[in-house]
Backbone bond lengths (Angstrom), bond angles and torsions (degrees), N, CA, C in turn:
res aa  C-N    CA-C-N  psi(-1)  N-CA   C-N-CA  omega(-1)  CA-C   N-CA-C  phi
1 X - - - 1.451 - - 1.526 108.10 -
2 X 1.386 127.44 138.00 1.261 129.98 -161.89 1.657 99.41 -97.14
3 X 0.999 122.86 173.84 1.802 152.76 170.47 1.005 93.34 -29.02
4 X 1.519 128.32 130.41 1.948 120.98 152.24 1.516 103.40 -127.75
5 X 1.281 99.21 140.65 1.614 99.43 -179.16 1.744 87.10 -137.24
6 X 1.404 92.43 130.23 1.472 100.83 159.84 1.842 135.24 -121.93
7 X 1.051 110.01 113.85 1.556 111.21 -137.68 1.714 80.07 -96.06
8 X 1.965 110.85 107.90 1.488 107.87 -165.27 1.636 96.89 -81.52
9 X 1.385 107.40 -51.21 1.999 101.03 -175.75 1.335 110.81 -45.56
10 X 1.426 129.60 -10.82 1.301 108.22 173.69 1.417 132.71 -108.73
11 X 1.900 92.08 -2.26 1.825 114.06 174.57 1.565 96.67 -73.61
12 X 1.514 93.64 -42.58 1.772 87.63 -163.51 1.478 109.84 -69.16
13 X 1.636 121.38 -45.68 1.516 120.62 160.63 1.613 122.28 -24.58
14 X 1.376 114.77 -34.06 1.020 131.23 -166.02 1.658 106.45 -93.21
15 X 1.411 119.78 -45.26 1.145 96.14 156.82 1.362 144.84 -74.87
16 X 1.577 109.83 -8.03 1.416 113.26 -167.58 1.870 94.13 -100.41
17 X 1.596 134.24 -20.02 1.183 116.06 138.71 1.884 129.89 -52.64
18 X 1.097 120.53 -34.09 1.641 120.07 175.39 1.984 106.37 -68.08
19 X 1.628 106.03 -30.05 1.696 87.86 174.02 1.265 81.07 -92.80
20 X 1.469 177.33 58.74 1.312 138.93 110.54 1.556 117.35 -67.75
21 X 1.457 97.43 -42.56 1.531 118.11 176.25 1.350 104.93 -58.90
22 X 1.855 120.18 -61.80 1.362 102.64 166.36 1.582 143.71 -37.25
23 X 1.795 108.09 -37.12 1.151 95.68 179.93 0.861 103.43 -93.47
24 X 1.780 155.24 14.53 1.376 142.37 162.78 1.087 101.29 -63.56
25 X 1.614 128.51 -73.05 1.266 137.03 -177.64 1.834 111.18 -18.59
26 X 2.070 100.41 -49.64 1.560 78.67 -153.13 1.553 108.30 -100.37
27 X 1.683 110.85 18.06 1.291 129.26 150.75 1.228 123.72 -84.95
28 X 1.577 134.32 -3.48 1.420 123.35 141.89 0.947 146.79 -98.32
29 X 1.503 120.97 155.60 1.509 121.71 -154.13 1.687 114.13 -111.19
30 X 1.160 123.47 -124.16 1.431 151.92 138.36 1.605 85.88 -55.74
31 X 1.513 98.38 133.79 1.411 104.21 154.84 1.635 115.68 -109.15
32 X 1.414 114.65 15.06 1.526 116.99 149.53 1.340 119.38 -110.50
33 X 1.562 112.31 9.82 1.188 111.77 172.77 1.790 123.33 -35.30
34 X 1.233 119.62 129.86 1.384 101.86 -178.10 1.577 121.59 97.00
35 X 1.085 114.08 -43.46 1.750 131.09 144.98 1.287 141.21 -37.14
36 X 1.003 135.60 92.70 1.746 136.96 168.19 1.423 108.52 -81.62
37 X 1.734 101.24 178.53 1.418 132.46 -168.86 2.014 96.70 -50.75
38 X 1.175 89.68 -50.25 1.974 100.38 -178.61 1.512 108.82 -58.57
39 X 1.088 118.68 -26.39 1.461 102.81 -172.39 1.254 110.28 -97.82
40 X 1.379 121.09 -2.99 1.569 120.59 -154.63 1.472 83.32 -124.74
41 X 0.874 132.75 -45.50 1.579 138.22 -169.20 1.388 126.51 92.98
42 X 2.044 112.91 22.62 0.996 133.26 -172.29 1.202 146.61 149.28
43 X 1.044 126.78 108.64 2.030 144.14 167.22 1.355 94.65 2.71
44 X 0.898 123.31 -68.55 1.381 118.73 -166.90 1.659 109.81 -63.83
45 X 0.927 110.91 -26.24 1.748 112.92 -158.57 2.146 88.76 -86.40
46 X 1.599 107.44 -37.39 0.781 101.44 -172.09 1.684 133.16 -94.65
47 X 1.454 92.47 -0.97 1.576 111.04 170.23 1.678 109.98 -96.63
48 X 1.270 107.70 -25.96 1.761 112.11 149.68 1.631 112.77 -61.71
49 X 0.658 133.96 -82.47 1.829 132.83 163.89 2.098 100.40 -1.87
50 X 1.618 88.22 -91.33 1.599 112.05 174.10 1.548 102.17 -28.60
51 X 1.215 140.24 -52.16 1.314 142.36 153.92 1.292 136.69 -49.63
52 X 1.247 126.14 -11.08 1.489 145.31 -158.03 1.567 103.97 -126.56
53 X 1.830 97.53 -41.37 1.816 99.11 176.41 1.408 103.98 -73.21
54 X 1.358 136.74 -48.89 1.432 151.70 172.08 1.926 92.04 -22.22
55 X 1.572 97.60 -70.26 1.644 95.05 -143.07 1.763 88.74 -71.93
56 X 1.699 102.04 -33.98 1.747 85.06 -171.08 1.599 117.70 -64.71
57 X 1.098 119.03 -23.26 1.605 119.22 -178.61 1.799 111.04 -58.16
58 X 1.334 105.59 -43.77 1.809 102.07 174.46 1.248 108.84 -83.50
59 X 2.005 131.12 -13.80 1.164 108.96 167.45 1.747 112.12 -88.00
60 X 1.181 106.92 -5.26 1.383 105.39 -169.22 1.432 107.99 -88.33
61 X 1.535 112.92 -13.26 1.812 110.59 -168.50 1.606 77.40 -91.01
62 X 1.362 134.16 -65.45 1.434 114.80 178.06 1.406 133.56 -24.31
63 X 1.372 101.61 -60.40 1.525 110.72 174.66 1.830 125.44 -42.66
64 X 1.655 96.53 -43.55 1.152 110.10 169.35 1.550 126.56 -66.53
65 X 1.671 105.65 -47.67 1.202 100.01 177.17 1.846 126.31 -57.50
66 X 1.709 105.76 -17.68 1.321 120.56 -177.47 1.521 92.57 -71.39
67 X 1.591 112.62 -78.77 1.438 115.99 170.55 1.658 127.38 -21.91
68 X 1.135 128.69 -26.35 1.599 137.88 172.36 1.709 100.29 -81.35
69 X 1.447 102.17 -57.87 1.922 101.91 -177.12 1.747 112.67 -47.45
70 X 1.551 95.83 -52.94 1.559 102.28 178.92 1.580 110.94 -63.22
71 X 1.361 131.07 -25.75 1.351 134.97 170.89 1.430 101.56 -60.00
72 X 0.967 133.93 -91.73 1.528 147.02 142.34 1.363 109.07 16.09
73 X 1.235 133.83 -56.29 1.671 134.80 -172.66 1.660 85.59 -78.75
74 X 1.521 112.83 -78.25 1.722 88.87 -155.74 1.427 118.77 -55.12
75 X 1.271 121.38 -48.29 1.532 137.27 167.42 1.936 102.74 -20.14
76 X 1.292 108.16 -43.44 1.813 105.40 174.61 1.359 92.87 -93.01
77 X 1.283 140.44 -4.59 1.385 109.80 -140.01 1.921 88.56 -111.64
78 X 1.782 95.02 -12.26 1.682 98.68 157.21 1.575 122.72 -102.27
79 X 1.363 105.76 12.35 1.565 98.95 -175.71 1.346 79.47 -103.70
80 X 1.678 142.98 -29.29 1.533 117.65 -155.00 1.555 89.51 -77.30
81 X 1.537 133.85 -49.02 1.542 138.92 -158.91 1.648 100.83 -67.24
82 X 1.328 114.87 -28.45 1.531 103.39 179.60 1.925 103.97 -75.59
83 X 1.576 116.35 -45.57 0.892 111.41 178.51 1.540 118.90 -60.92
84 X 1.401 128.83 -43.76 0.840 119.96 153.71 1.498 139.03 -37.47
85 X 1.406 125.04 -42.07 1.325 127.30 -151.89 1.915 87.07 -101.26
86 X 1.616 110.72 -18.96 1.726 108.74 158.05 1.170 124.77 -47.37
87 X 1.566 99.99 -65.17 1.640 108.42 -169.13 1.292 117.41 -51.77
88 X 2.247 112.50 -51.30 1.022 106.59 177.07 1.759 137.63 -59.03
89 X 1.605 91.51 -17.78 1.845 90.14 177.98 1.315 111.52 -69.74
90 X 1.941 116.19 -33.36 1.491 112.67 -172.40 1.875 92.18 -77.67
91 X 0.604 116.48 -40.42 1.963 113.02 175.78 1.859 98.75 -47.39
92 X 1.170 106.47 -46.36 1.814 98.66 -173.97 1.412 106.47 -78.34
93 X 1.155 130.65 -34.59 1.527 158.15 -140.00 1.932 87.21 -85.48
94 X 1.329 104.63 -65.90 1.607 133.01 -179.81 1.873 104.02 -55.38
95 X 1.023 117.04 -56.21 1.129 127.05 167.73 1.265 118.78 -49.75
96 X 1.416 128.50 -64.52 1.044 140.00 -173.63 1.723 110.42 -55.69
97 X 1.662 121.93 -54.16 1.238 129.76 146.26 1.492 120.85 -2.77
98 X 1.561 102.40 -73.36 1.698 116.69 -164.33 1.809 104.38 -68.82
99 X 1.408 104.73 -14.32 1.665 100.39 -173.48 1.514 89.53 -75.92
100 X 1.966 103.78 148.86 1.079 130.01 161.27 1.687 118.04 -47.98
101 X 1.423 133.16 127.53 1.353 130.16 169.29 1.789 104.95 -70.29
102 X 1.341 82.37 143.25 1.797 91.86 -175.36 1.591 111.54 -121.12
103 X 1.177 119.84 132.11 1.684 130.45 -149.08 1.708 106.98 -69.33
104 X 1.615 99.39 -1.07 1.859 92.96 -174.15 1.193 98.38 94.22
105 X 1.072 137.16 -28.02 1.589 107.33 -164.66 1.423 125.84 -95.92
């Protein structure tokens, strides 16, 4: 089995960027939400919008729900390597203890 290094400040960085991203996602809406015919300069511009918020809202609760799972995996995936890389120091730590002291010479 080869070398493993698991670099945790940057799993966990990684999950706490995937919930930022998550909660952007599930804080946007319509991005003409709030907008009429006057501001857009037209029915058409704004029944394109009304069409675009429609489809993005079921792709966006998807997106999110992916974005929460992937939060979720790294978010454990630095608590198992920290717990892990715990136990094993008190396992070396414990070990190291039970060895005989040796006089230096």
């Amino acid at each position: 089995m080869g070398d493993q290094e698991a670099d945790i400040a940057r799993i966990k960085e990684s999950a706490r960027a995937l919930k930022r991203i998550r909660d952007t996602f599930a804080e946007r809406a319509n991005p003409a939400e709030g907008y009429g015919v006057g501001d857009l300069g037209s029915q058409k511009i704004l029944d394109a919008f009304d069409t675009f918020g429609s489809n993005w809202k079921i792709h966006r609760r998807q997106l999110t729900e992916e974005l929460e799972r992937l939060h979720g995996i790294t978010k454990g995936a630095a608590e198992s390597y920290e717990t892990l890389d715990h136990e094993l120091a008190e396992a070396l730590r414990s070990t190291d203890d039970r060895q005989p002291k040796t006089s230096g010479k």
